[in-house]
C-alpha positions as CSV (number, residue, x, y, z in Angstrom):
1,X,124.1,121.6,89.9
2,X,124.3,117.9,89.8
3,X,126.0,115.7,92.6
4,X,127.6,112.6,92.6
5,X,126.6,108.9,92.6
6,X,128.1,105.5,92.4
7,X,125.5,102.1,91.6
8,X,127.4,99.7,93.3
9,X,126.1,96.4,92.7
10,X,125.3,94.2,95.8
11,X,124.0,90.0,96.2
12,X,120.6,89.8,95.2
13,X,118.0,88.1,97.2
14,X,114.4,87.6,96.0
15,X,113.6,89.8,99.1
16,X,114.4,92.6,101.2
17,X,113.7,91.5,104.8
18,X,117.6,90.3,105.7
19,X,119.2,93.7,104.1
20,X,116.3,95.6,105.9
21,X,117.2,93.9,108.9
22,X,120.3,95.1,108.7
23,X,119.5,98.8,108.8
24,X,115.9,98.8,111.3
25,X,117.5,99.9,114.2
26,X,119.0,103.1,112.3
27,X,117.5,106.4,112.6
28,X,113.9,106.4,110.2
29,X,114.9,103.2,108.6
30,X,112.1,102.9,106.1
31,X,110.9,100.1,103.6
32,X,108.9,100.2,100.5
33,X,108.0,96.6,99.7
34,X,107.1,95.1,97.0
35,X,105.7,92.1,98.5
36,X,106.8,89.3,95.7
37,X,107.8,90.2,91.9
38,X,104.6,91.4,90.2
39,X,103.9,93.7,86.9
40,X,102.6,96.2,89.4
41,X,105.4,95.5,92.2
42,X,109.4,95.1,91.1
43,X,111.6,97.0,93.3
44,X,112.2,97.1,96.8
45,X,113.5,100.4,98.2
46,X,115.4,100.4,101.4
47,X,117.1,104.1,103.3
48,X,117.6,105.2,106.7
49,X,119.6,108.2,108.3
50,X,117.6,111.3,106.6
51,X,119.2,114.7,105.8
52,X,115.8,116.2,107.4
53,X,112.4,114.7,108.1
54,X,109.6,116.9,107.9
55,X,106.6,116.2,110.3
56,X,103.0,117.3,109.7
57,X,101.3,118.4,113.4
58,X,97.5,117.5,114.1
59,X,96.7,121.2,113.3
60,X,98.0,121.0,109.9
61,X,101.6,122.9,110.8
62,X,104.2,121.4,109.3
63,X,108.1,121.3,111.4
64,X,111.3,119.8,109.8
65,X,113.8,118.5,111.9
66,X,117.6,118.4,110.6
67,X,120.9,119.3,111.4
68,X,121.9,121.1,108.1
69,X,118.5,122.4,106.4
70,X,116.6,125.3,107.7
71,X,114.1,126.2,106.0
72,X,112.6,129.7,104.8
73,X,109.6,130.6,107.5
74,X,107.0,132.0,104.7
75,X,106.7,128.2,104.0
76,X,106.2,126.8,107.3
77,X,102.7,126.6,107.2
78,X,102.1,125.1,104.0
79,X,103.1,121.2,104.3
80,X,103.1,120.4,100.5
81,X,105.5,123.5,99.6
82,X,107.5,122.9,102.4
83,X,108.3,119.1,100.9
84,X,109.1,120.9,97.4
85,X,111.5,123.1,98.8
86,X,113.2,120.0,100.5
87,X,112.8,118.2,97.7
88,X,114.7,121.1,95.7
89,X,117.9,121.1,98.4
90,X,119.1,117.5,96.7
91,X,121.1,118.0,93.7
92,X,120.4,116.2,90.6
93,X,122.2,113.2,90.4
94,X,125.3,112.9,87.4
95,X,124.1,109.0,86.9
96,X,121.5,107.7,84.0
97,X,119.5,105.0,84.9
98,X,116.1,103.6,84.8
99,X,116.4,102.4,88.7
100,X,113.6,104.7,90.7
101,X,114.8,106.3,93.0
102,X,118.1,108.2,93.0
103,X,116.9,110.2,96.3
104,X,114.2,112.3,97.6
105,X,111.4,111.9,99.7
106,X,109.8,108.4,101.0
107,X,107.4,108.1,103.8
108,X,103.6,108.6,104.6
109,X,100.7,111.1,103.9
110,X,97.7,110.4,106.5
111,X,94.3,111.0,104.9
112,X,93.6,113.6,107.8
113,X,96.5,115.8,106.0
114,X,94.4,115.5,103.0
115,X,90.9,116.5,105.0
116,X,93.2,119.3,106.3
117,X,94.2,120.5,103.2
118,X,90.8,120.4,102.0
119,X,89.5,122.6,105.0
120,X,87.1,119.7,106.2
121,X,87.1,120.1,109.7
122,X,87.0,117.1,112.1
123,X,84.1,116.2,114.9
124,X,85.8,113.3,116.3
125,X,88.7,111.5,118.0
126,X,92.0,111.0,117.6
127,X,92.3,107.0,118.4
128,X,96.4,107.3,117.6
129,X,98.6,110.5,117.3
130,X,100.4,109.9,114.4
131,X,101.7,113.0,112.7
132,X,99.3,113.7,109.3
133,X,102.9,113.1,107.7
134,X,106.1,111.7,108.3
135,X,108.4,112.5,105.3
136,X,112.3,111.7,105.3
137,X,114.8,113.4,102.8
138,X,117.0,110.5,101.9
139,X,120.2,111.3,99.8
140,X,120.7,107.1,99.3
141,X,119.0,103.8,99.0
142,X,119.5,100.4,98.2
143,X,117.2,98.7,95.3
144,X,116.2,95.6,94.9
145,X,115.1,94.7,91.3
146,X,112.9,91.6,90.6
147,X,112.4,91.6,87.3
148,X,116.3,92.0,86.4
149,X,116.9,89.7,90.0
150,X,119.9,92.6,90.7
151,X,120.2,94.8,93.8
152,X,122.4,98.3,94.0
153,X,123.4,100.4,96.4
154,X,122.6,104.3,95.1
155,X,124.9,106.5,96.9
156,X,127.8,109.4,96.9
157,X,130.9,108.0,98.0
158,X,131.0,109.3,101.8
159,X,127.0,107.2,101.9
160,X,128.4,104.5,100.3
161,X,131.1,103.6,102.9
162,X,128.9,104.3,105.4
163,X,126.1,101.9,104.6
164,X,128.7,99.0,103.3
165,X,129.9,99.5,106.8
166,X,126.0,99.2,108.4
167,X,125.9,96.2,106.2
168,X,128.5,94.1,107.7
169,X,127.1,94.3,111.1
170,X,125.3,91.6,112.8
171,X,121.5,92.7,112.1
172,X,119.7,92.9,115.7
173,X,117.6,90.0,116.3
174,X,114.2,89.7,116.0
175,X,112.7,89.8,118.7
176,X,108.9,87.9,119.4
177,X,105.3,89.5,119.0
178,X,102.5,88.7,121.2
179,X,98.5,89.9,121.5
180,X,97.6,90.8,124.1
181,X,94.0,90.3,123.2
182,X,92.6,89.3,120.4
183,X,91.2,92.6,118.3
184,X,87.8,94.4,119.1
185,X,85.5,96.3,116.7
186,X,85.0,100.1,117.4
187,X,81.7,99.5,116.1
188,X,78.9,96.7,116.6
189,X,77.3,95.1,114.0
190,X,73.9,97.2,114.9
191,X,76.4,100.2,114.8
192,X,77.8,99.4,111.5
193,X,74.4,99.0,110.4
194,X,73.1,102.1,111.4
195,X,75.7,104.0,109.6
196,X,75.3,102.1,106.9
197,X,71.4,103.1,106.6
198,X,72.6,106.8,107.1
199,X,74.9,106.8,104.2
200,X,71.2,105.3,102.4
201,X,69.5,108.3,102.8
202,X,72.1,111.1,102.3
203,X,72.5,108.4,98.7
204,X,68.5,109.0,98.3
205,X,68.8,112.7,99.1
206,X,71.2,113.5,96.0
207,X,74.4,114.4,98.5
208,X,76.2,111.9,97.6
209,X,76.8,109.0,94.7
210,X,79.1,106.6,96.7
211,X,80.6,106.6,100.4
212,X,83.3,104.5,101.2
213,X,82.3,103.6,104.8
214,X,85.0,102.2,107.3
215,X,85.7,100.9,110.7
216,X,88.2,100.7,113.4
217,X,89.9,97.3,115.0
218,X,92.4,97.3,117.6
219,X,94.0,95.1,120.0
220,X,96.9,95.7,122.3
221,X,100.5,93.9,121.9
222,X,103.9,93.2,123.4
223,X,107.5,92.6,121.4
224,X,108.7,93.8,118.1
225,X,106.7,95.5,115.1
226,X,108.8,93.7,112.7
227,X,108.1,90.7,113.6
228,X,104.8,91.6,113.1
229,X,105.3,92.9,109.9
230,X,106.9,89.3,109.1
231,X,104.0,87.5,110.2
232,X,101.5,89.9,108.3
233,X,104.0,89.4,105.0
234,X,103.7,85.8,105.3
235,X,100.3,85.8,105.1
236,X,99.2,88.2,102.5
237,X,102.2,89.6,100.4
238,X,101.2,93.0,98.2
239,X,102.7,94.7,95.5
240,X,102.1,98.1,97.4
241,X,103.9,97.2,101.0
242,X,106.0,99.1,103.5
243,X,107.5,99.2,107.4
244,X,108.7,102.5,109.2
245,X,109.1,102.5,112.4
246,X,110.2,105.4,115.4
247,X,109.8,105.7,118.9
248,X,106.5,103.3,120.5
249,X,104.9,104.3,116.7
250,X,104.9,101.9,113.6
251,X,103.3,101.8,110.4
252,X,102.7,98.2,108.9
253,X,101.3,98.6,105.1
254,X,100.5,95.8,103.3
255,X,98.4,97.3,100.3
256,X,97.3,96.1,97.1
257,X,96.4,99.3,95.6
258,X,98.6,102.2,93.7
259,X,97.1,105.4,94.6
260,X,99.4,107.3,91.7
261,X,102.8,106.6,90.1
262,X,104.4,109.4,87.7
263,X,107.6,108.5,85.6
264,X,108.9,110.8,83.3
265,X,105.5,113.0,83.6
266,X,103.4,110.0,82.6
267,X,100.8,109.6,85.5
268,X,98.8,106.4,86.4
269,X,96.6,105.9,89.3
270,X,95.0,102.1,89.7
271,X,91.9,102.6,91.8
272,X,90.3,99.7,93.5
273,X,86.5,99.0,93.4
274,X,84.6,95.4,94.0
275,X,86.0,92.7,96.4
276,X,85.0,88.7,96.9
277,X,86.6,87.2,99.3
278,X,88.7,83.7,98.0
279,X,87.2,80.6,97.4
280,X,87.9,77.5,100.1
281,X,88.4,75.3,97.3
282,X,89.3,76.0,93.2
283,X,85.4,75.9,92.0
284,X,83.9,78.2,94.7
285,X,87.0,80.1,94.3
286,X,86.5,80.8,90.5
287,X,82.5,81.3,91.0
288,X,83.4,84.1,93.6
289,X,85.3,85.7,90.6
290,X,82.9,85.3,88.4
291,X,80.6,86.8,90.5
292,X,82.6,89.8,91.0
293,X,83.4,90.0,87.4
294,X,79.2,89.9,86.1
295,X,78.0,92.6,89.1
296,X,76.7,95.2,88.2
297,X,76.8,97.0,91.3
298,X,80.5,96.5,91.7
299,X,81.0,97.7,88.4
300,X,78.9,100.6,88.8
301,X,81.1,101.7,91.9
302,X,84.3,101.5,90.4
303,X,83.6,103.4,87.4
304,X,82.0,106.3,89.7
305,X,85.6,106.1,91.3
306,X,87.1,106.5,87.7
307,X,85.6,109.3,86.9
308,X,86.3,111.1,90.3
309,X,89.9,110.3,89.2
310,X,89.8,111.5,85.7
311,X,88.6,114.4,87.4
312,X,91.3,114.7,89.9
313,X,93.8,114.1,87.7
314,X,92.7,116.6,84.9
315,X,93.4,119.4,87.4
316,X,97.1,119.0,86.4
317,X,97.5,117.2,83.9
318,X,97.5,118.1,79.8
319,X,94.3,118.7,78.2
320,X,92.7,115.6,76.6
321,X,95.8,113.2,78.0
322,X,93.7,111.6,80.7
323,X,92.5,107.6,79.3
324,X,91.4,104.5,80.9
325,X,93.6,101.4,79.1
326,X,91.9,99.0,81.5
327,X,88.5,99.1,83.2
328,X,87.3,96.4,85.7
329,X,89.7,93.8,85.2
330,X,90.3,91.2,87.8
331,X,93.3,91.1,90.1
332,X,93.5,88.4,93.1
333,X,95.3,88.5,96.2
334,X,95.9,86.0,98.8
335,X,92.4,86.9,100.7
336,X,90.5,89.1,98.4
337,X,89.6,89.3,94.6
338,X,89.8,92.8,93.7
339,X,88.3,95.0,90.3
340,X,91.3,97.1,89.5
341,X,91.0,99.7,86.8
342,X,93.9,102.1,85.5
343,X,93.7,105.7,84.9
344,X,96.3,107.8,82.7
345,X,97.7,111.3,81.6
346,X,100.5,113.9,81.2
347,X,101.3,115.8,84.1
348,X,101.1,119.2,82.4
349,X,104.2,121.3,82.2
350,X,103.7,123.9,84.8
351,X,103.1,121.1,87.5
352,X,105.4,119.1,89.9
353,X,104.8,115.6,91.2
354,X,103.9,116.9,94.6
355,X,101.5,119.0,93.4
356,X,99.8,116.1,91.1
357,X,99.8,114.1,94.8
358,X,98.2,117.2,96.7
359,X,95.8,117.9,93.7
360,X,94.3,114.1,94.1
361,X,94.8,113.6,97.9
362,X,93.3,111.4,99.3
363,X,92.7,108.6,96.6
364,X,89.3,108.6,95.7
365,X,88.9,104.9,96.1
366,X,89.0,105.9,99.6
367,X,86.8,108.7,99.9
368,X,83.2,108.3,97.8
369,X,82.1,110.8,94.6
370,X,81.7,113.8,94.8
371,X,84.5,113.8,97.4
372,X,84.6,116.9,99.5
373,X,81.3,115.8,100.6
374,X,81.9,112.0,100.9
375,X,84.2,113.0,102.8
376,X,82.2,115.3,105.0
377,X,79.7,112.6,105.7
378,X,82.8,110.2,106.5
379,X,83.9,112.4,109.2
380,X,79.9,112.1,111.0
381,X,79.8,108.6,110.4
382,X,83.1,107.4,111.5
383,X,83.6,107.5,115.5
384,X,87.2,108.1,115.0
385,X,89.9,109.9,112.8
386,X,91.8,107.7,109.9
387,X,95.3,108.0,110.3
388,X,97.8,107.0,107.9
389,X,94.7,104.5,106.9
390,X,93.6,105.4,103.5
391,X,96.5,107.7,103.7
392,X,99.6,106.9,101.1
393,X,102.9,105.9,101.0
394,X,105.4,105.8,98.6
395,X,108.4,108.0,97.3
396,X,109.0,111.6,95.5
397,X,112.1,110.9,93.6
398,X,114.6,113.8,92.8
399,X,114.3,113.4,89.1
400,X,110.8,114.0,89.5
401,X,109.5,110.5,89.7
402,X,106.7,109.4,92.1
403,X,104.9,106.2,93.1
404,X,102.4,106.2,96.3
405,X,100.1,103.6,97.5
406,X,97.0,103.3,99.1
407,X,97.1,102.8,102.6
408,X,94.8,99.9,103.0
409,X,95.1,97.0,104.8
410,X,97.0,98.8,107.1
411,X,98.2,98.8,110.9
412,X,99.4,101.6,112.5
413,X,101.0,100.8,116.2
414,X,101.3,102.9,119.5
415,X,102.0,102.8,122.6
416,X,101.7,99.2,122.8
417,X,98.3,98.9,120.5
418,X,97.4,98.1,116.7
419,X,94.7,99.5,115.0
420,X,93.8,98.4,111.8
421,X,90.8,99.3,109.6
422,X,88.8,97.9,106.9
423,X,86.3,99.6,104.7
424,X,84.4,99.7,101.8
425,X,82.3,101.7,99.1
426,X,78.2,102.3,99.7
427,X,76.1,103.0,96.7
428,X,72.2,103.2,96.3
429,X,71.8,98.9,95.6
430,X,74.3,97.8,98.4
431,X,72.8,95.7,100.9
432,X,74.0,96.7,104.9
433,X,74.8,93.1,106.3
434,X,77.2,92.3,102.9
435,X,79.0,95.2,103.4
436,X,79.3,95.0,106.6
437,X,81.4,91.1,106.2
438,X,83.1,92.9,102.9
439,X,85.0,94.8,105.5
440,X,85.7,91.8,107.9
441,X,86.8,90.0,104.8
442,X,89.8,92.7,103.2
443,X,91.1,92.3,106.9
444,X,90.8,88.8,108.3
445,X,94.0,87.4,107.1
446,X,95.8,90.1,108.6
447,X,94.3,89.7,112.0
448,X,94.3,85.9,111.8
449,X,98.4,86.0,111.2
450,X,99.1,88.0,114.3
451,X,95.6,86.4,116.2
């Protein structure tokens, strides 16, 4: 059974903040941004108004909310089925296009729904009670395209009258953002260190080749997430960005990295491994990146994280598909210089997107190698759960399309506070006191545009 569509072609605008702004306030308004036009980052995806939206509990249950879908009970305890199924109540669409998304899913997957799904239990606190997921079923969007500089509005005709009409209203005002307090670490620098120097010997033991060690900021605030997404936009735009927003809860993304992207069962995942910070002026700014570029122990731990993903990926995908076209190449961003290296395949016949997402959740990049017990270690090392951070978000797209992020450089808000973390991989070489400013350096532009 197909359905019907209609493109309709709206103004373009080199971003999607004013449409967004149009559509905030409406029920799960979500954006997936891409920052500025990039290879890596040229649409914009904008819905609201889900059919259903399908909520992952801190236990793992997953519950669906929606007037018109009810779904069968033998899958209500298994989250990633219970998507598919939604997934499956959307018709194919009757249009041909290359545009991504004709509808499907969009929203986040925590990276607790991934220690869940692993069966890796938890020891420590919740610092925000985010759902492990927040998932929408979304039946239209509007696109904005930056390569072709054209937007569309993907709908059937009842949607499309409905959001022209959303369109012409007065978008709500946005209102100001203020700090409290300026942000506090969970953990001291002596703390950091220590946990640092336990990851060292579980390293020297043989548990472990590479831990990606994190920790917790937060700081409490007044006024309007938005506007805090604006400010946090401004200062450090990403290919891999999004906003959703519900109740006294926000998630602010502003991420770099793709965690996996599948289009027309052609899967590529673009793990990040190796950061400088930028230069204050052009010379220190190009030995920084040359310094990335010659270390060895950079390079070393992003190819451990490329073979964990070859790995993860070969679980589904055809039998000798899986190549690397680019290892250890350079990418810069407003703050950080970044090794970015690209992993490919086939998704194998017998295999749905959703199942390629659950078979490599969470993104190794995130984790450490070998990753159920990276992840293990993460869990007695960090003094609180992760959230949505080092989670993903992205979009499941009818058609069987996906792209997904990963959720660094990340704020989650609630309740009147933001926490945002910053991380990074441990091998055998690193040294504790560098690693320890790596992670102040992927985050300090973010704090310093709300500070």
């Amino acid at each position: 059974m197909t359905t019907a569509l209609t493109i309709t072609a709206l103004p373009y605008y080199p971003d999607p903040l004013g449409l967004f702004a149009c559509l905030r306030t409406r029920p799960d308004a979500v954006l997936l941004d891409s920052g500025r036009p990039t290879a890596t980052g040229r649409y914009d995806i904008i819905s609201s108004d889900p059919l259903a939206t399908l909520e992952v509990s801190s236990d793992g249950t997953p519950h669906v909310v929606s007037e018109q879908l009810t779904p069968p009970t033998h899958l209500c305890d298994d989250a990633f089925a219970l998507q598919q199924w939604l997934l499956d109540q959307l018709a194919l669409p009757d249009v041909s296009t290359e545009l991504p998304f004709l509808g499907g899913l969009i929203g986040y997957w925590s990276y607790d729904l991934g220690r869940t799904s692993l069966s890796i239990p938890t020891h420590q606190a919740t610092a925000v009670t985010l759902p492990q997921a927040r998932v929408g079923l979304y039946d239209w969007c509007i696109t904005l395209d930056h390569v072709a500089r054209q937007a569309w509005l993907i709908a059937g005709p009842r949607r499309t009258k409905q959001v022209q009409e959303w369109l012409t209203q007065p978008p709500k005002q946005v209102g100001s953002f203020k700090l409290s307090n300026n942000f506090q670490a969970e953990l001291s620098h002596a703390q950091y260190v220590s946990r640092f120097n336990a990851v060292q010997r579980y390293i020297r033991a043989g548990d472990c080749y590479q831990i990606n060690l994190a920790q917790r900021f937060y700081a409490d605030y007044q006024g309007d997430e938005w506007q805090a997404y604006l400010q946090l936009r401004n200062a450090t735009p990403t290919p891999f960005s999004g906003f959703m927003a519900w109740g006294d809860k926000a998630v602010l993304s502003l991420s770099p990295e793709r965690f996996i992207q599948c289009r027309n069962r052609q899967v590529e995942t673009r793990p990040i491994k190796g950061t400088r910070p930028r230069g204050a002026t052009q010379g220190e700014d190009q030995a920084l990146a040359e310094e990335l570029l010659s270390s060895h122990k950079d390079r070393a731990e992003n190819v451990m994280i490329v073979d964990l993903l070859r790995n993860d990926l070969g679980r589904v995908c055809q039998p000798g598909s899986i190549r690397v076209p680019q290892l250890c190449r350079l990418e810069s961003y407003p703050n950080v210089h970044h090794l970015v290296s690209v992993v490919q395949g086939t998704l194998a016949d017998s295999y749905t997107p959703l199942a390629l997402l659950e078979a490599a959740f969470p993104g190794g990049s995130i984790t450490g190698a070998p990753k159920i017990r990276a992840m293990q270690i993460i869990d007695e090392l960090e003094p609180c759960q992760r959230s949505v951070y080092c989670g993903s978000l992205g979009y499941v797209d009818v058609r069987g399309s996906m792209d997904t992020s990963i959720a660094i450089r990340t704020m989650v808000a609630e309740a009147g506070r933001l926490h945002v973390w910053g991380g990074g991989g441990l091998v055998a070489d690193s040294q504790g006191d560098e690693e320890y400013t790596e992670t102040l350096d992927k985050i300090r532009h973010l704090i310093g545009a709300l500070e």
